[in-house]
C-alpha positions as CSV (number, residue, x, y, z in Angstrom):
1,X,13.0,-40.0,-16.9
2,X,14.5,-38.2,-13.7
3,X,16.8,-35.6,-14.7
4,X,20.2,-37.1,-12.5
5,X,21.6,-35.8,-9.4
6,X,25.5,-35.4,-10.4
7,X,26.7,-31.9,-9.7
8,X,25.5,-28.8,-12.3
9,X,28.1,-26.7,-12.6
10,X,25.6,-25.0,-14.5
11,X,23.9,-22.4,-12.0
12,X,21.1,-21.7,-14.9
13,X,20.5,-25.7,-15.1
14,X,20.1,-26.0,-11.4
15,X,17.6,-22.8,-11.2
16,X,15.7,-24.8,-13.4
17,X,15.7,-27.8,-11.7
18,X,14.5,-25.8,-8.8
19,X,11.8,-23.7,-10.7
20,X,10.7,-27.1,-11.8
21,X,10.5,-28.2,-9.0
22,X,8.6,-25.1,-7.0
23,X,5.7,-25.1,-9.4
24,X,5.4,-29.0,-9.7
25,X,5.0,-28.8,-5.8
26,X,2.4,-25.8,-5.7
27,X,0.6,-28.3,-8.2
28,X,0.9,-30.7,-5.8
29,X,0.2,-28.8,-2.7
30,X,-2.8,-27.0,-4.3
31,X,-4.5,-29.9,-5.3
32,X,-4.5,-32.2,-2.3
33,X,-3.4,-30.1,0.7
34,X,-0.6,-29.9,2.6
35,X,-0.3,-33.2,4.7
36,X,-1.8,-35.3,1.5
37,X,1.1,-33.6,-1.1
38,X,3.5,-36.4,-2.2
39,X,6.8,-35.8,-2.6
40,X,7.3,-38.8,-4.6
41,X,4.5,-37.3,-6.9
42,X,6.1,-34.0,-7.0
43,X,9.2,-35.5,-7.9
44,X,7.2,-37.3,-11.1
45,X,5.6,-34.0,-12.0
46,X,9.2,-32.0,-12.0
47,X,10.9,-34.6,-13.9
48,X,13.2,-35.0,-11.1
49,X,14.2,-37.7,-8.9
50,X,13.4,-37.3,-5.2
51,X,16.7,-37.1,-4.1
52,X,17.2,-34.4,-6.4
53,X,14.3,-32.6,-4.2
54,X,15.8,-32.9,-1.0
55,X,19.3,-31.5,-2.2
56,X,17.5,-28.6,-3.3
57,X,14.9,-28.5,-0.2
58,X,15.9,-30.0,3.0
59,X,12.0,-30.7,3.7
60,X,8.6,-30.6,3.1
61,X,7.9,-28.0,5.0
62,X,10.8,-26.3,3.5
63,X,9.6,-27.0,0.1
64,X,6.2,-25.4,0.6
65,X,7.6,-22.2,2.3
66,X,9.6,-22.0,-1.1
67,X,6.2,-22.1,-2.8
68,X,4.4,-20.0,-0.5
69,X,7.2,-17.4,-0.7
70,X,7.0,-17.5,-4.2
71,X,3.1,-17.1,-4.6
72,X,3.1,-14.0,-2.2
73,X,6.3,-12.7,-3.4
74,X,5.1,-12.4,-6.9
75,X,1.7,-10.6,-5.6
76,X,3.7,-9.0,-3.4
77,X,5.9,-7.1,-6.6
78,X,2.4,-6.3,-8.5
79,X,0.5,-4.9,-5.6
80,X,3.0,-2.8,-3.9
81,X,4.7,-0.9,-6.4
82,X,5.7,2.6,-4.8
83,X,4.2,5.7,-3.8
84,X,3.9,7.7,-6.9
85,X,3.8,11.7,-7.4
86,X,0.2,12.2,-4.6
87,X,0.1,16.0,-3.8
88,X,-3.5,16.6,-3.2
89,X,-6.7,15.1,-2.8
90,X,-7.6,14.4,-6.3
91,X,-4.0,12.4,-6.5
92,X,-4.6,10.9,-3.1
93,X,-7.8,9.4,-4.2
94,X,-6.7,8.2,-7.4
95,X,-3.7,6.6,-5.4
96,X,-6.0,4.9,-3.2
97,X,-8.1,3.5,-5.9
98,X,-5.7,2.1,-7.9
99,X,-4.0,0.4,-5.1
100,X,-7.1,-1.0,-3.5
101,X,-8.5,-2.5,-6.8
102,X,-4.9,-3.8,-7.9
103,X,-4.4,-5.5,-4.0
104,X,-8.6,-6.6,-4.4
105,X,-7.5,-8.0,-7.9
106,X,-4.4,-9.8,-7.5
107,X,-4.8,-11.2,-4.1
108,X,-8.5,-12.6,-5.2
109,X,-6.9,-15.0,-7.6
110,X,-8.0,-18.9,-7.5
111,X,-3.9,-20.0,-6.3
112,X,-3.8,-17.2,-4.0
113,X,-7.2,-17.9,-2.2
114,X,-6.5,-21.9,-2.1
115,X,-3.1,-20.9,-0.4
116,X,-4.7,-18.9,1.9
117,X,-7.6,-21.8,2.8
118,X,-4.8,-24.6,2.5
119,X,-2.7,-22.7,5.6
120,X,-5.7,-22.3,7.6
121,X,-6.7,-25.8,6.8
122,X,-3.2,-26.9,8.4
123,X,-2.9,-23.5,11.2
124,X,-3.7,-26.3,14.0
125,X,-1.1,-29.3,12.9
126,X,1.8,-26.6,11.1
127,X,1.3,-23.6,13.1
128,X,4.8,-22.2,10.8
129,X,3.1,-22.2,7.8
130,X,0.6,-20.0,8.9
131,X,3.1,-17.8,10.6
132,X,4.9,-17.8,7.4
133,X,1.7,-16.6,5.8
134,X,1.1,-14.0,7.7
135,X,4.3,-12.5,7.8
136,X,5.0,-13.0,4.1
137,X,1.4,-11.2,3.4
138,X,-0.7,-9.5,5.6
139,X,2.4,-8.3,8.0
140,X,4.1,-7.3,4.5
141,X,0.7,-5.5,3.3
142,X,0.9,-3.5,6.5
143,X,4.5,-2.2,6.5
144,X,4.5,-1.2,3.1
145,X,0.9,0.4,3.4
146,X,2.0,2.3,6.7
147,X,5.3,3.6,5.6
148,X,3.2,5.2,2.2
149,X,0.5,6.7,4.8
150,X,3.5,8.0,6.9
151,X,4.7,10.1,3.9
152,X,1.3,11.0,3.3
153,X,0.4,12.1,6.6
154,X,3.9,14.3,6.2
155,X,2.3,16.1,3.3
156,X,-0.6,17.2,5.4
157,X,-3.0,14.6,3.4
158,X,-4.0,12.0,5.5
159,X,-4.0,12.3,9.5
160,X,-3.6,9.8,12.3
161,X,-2.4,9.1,15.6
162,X,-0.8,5.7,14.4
163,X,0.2,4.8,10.7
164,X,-0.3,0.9,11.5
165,X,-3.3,0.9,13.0
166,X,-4.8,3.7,9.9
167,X,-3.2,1.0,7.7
168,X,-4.8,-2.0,9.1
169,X,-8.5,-0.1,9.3
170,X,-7.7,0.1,5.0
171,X,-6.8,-3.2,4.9
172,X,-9.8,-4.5,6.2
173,X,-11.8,-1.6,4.3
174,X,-10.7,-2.9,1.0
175,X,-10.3,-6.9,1.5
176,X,-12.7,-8.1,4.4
177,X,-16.2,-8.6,2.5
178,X,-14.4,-10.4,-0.6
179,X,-11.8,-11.9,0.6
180,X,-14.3,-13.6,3.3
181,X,-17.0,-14.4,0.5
182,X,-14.4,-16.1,-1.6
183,X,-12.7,-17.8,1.2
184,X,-16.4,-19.6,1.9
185,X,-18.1,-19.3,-1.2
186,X,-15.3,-20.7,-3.6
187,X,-14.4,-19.3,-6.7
188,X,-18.1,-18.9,-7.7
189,X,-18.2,-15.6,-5.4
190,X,-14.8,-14.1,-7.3
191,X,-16.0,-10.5,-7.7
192,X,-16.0,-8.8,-11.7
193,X,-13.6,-5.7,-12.4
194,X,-16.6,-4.0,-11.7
195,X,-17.4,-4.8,-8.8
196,X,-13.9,-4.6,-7.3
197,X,-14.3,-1.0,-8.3
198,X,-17.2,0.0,-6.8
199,X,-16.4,-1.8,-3.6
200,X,-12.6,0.0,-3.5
201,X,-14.7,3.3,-4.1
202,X,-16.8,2.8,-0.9
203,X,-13.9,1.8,1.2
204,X,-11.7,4.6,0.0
205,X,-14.6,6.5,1.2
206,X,-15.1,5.8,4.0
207,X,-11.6,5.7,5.0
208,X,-11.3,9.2,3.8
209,X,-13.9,10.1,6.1
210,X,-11.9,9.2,9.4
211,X,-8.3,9.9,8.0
212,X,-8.2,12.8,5.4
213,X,-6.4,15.6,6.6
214,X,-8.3,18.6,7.5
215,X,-6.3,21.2,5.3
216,X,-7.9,18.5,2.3
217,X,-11.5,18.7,3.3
């Protein structure tokens, strides 16, 4: 039975509700896209009525941007979690590594990668969702990873003209060739431990080879 709509004056009850609420819709949203998601069906799955819904989300649209925040907010905590002590190469490259295969790990998740094909699917009809994408991943990715590489480059380790740009070149390093073969191939083409490794090594690499500082060489 719908939990009711009379005012909580509960704020720990209400964050429920709304928890509910969030991962009933990414359920939802996951499973049949974003134009075929039913509100009346994520209202069944929360336990809460559909007005309930719209006092907590003024939208559908609204409603998945809460989800999609959530999703890429929670990757974005587990991936990007400082620069650590990196004083020479041998810290550099163990830096590198462990971002690369903790990014390659957490973004190459089932939910993650049906987000990901679920906004493309829907880029041409909800162009906001996909700008909501972007900015709450890849333009996040980006920012953090050049304003590590600018303290970096300040230690005389890495060496670039422009921290963005020696960001982005990483980026697509590390995540292009999986992410791609995922994105086609399904979860069937998710790569083993070991094989995030050994790919993170070659990028790191080969990034290395264009960026390191020459003091490090």
């Amino acid at each position: 039975m719908p939990i009711g709509d009379n005012e909580d004056p509960a704020g720990t009850r209400s964050e429920r509700k709304q928890a509910a609420i969030i991962g009933a819709a990414a359920e939802v949203f996951l499973s049949t896209g974003y134009a075929g998601a039913s509100m009346d069906e994520i209202a069944s799955r929360s336990g809460v009525s559909k007005q309930t819904i719209y006092k907590h989300f003024t939208s559908k649209e609204a409603l998945f941007i809460a989800v999609m925040g959530q999703m890429m907010g929670e990757a974005d905590i587990a991936v990007h979690l400082g620069l650590p002590k990196v004083e020479d190469r041998a810290q550099l490259e163990t830096y590198l590594l462990d971002y690369a295969v903790r990014q390659l790990t957490i973004v190459l998740t089932p939910g993650l990668m049906q987000l990901r094909r679920l906004v493309i699917a829907e880029a041409q009809r909800f162009p906001e969702l996909a700008k909501q994408l972007y900015a709450r991943g890849p333009a996040r990715a980006l920012e953090a990873m050049g304003a590590a590489f600018e303290q970096l480059a300040a230690k005389n380790l890495l060496q670039f003209s422009d921290a963005r740009i020696a960001a982005s070149q990483f980026n697509w390093l590390v995540m292009a060739d999986p992410v791609n073969r995922v994105m086609m191939l399904g979860d069937a083409a998710l790569p083993s431990q070991a094989e995030i490794r050994h790919h993170a090594e070659a990028a790191i690499a080969t990034f290395l080879a264009a960026f390191l500082h020459p003091d490090q060489r």
